[in-house]
C-alpha positions in Angstrom: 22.3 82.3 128.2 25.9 83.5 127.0 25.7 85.9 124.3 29.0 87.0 124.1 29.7 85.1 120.6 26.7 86.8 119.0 26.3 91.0 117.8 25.2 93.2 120.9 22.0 94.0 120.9 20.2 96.5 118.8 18.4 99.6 120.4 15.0 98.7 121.6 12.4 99.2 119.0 10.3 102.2 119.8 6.9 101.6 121.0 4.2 101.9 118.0 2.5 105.3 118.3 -1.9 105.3 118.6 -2.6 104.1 114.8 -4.7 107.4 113.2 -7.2 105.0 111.4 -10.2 106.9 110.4 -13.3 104.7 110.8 -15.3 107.0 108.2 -12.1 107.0 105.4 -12.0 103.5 106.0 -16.0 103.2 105.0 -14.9 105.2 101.9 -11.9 102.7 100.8 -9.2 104.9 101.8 -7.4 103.2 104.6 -3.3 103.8 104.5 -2.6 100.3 104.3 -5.0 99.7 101.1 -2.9 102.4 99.7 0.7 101.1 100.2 -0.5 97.6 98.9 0.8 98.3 95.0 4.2 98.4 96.0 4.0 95.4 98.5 4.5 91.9 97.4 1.7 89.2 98.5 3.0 87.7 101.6 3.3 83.9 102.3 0.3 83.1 104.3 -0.5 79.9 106.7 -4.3 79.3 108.3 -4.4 78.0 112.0 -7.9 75.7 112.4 -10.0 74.5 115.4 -11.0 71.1 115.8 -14.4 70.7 116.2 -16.8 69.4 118.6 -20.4 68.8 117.6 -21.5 67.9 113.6 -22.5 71.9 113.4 -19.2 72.9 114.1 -17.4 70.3 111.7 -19.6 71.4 108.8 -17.9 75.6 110.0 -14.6 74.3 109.5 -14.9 72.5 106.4 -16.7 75.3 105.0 -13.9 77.8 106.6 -11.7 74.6 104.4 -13.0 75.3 101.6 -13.1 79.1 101.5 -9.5 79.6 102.1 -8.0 76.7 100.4 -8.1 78.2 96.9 -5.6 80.8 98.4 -3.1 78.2 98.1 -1.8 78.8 101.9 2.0 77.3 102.9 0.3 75.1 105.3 -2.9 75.1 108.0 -2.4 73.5 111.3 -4.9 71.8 113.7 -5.1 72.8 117.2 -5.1 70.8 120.2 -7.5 71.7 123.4 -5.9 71.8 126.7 -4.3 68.9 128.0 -4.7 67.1 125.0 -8.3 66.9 125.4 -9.3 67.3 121.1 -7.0 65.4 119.8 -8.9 62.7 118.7 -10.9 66.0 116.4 -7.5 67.4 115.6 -6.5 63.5 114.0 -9.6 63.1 112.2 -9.6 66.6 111.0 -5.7 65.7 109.9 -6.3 62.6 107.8 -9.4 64.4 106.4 -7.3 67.5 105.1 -4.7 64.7 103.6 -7.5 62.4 102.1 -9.5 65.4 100.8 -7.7 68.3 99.8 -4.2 69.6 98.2 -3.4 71.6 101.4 0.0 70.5 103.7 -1.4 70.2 107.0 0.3 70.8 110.3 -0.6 68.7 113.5 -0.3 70.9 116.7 0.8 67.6 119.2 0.8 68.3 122.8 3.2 66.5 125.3 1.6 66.9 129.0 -0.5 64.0 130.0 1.0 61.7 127.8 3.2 59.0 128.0 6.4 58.7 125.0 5.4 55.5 123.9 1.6 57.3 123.0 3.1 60.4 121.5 5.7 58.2 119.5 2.9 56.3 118.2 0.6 59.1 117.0 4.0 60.6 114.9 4.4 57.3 113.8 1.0 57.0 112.7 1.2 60.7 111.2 3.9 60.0 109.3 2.7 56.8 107.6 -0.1 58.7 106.7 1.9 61.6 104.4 1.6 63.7 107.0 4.9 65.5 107.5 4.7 68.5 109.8 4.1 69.2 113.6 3.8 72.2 115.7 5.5 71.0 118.9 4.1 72.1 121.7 4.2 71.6 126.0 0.5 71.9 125.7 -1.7 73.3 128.4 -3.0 71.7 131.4 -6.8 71.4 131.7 -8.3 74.7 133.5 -7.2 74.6 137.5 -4.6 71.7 136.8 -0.8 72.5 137.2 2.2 71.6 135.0 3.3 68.0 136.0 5.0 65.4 133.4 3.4 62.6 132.8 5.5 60.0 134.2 7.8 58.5 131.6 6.5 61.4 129.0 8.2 64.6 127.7 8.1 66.7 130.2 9.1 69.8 127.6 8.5 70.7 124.6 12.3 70.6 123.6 12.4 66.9 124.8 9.2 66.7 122.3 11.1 68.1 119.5 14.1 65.8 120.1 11.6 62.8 120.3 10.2 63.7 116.9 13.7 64.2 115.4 14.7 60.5 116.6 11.2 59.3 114.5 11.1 61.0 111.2 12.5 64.2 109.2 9.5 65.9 110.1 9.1 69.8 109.4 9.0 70.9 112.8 7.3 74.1 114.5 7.4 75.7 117.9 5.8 78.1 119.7 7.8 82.0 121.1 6.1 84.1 123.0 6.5 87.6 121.9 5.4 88.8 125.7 7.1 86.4 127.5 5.1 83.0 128.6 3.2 83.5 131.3 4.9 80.3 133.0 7.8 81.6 132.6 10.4 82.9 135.3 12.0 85.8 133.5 12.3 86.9 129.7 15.3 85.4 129.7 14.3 82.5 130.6 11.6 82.2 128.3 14.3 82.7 125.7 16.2 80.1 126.5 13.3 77.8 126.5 12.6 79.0 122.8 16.4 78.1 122.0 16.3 74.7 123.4 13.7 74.0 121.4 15.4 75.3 117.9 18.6 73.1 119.4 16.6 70.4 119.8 15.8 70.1 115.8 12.7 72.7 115.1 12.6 73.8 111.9 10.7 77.1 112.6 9.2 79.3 115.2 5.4 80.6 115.5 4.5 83.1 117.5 1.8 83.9 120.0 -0.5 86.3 118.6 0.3 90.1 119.6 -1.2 93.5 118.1 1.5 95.9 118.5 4.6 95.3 115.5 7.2 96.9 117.9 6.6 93.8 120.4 7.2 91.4 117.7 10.5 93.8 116.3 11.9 93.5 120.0 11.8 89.7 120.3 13.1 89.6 116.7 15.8 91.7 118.0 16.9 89.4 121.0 16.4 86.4 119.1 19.2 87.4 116.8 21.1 88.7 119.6 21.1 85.0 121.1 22.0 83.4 117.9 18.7 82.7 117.2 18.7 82.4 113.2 15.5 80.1 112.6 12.2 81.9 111.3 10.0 83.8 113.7 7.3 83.7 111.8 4.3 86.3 113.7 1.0 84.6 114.4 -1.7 87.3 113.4 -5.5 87.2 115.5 -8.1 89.0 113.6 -10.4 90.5 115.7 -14.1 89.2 114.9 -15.1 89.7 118.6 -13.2 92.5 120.5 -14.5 91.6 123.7 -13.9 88.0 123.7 -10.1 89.0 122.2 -9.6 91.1 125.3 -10.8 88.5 127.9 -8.9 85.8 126.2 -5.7 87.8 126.1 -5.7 89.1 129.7 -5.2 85.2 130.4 -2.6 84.7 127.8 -0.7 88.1 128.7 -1.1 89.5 125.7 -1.2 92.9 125.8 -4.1 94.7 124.2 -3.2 98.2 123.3 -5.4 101.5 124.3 -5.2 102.6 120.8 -7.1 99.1 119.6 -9.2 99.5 122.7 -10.1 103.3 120.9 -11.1 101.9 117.4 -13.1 99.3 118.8 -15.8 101.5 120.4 -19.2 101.7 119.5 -18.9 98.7 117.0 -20.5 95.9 118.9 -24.2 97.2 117.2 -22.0 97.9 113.8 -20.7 94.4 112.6 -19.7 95.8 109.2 -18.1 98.6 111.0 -16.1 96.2 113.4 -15.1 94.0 110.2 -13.3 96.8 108.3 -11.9 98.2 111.6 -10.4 94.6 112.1 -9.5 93.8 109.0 -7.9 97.5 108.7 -6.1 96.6 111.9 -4.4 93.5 110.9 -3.4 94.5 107.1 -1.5 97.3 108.8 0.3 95.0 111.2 1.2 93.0 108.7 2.3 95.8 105.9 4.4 97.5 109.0 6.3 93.8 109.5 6.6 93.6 106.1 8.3 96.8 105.8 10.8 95.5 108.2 11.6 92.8 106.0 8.6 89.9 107.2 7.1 88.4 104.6 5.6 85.2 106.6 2.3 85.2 108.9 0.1 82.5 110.5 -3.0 83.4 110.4 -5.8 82.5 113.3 -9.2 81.8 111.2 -11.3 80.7 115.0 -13.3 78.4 111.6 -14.7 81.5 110.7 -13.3 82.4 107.1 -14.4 85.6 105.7 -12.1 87.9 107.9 -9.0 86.2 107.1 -10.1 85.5 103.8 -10.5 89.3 103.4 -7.5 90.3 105.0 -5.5 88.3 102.6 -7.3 89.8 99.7 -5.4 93.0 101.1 -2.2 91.6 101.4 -2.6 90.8 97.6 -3.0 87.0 97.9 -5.6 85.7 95.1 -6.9 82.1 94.2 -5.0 79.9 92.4 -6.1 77.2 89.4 -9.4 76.8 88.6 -10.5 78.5 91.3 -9.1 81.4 90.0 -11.4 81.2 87.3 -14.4 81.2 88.8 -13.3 84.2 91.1 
């Protein structure tokens, strides 16, 4: 992509150095980040949700629902599983969030195995139902299955994004990849893809989740390089299990960091200790982008709610309205 129009360039952003976290000050309520939070304004805060599968699992997510919703979030989304393979859950879940509570939800809406006409219809049917924002995505193809279109469907997601745009004014977000997709050819590449799909109407961008600031500071930086002006806004992954973090992130390419690797030892017999260490861990990602003037994060809750509802007790964020009241 020609960036001659555009500034140069900004110097790479260093690499973070090992955080110095002690586990022990952090048991005695003396973490840095707790410390800088006085002179920090609460940042804007979304939730990302799970559809569910059995009745056990519904009854997690309502209750995960219901414990952050008093936080008055921008909006929570609704995943989709791969190839599409939830989103009957992620609809129900949808209408239930619109019938039910005050909260602006966000349908994730996959493309792959789909025909037009069937994705046209389930915007159509969003849309009549109040619903008025979508996180556009490709979608991933079931487990052993390559990309292919759907014949007669949108083979990307920028064609999804420009197929939205010709049904309603939807609110529209899209997925960057801080690490570069693993499907894609080149980090170039991968940028371009993300610009098509701001071209092609998308209102915002959400990133893939990452645990290092610099790497989200360095897309930042080419984005604006590219003429990229739309929000970035960072997608945040609390760690509740480190373990199942790291496998599922050597499949997404996300890098996991030896320093995180570091704090996380000897707390898989410690849960309390592996909740502070994680919260710990994501306030100061956060408070670092803030410092470099972020002040919006999506928030991965995996339907469990008292992590991220902790971590954005740190960041400042406090019920609202009667549920203020009763604390």
């Amino acid at each position: 992509m020609a960036t001659t129009d555009h500034p140069a360039p900004r110097a790479p952003f260093p690499a973070t150095p090992a955080m110095t976290i002690d586990p022990e000050a952090m048991l005695a309520g003396t973490p840095r980040a707790c410390l800088r939070m006085r002179d920090a304004p609460p940042p804007v805060l979304s939730f990302e949700f799970v559809p569910p599968r059995t009745d056990a699992m519904a009854q997690r997510l309502w209750h995960c629902i219901r414990r952050l919703a008093p936080l008055s979030p921008r909006f929570v989304s609704v995943t989709y599983g791969a190839g599409g393979s939830a989103q009957a859950s992620t609809r129900a879940t949808i209408a239930r969030l619109k019938r039910e509570t005050s909260l602006a939800p966000a349908a994730h809406l996959t493309c792959i195995g789909a025909t037009r006409e069937h994705i046209d219809d389930i915007a159509r049917a969003y849309w009549q139902a109040g619903v008025r924002h979508i996180v556009a995505l490709r979608g991933d193809p079931p487990p052993g299955a390559g990309h292919a279109p759907h014949p007669g469907g949108y083979a990307y997601a920028s064609d999804l994004v420009a197929g939205l745009r010709r049904i309603a004014d939807f609110e529209i977000s899209v997925a960057a990849y801080p690490e570069t997709h693993p499907a894609a050819s080149s980090p170039e590449a991968d940028l371009d893809n993300l610009k098509r799909k701001l071209d092609a109407g998308a209102t915002r961008a959400i990133t893939q989740y990452f645990f290092d600031a610099a790497t989200y500071l360095r897309l930042r930086d080419r984005c604006l390089a590219a003429g990229i002006t739309a929000p970035i806004v960072p997608g945040i992954m609390p760690i509740s299990t480190y373990d199942q973090v790291a496998r599922f992130s050597a499949i997404c390419g996300v890098t996991v960091p030896a320093w995180l690797t570091h704090l996380f030892e000897d707390t898989s017999r410690n849960p309390e200790l592996r909740r502070i260490v994680a919260g710990v861990v994501a306030v100061e990602l956060v408070r670092t982008l803030q410092a470099h003037g972020i002040n919006e994060f999506h928030i991965s809750t995996m339907n469990r709610p008292d992590l991220p509802y902790a971590i954005a007790h740190m960041l400042g964020a406090r019920p609202t309205g009667e549920d203020a009241a009763a604390g």
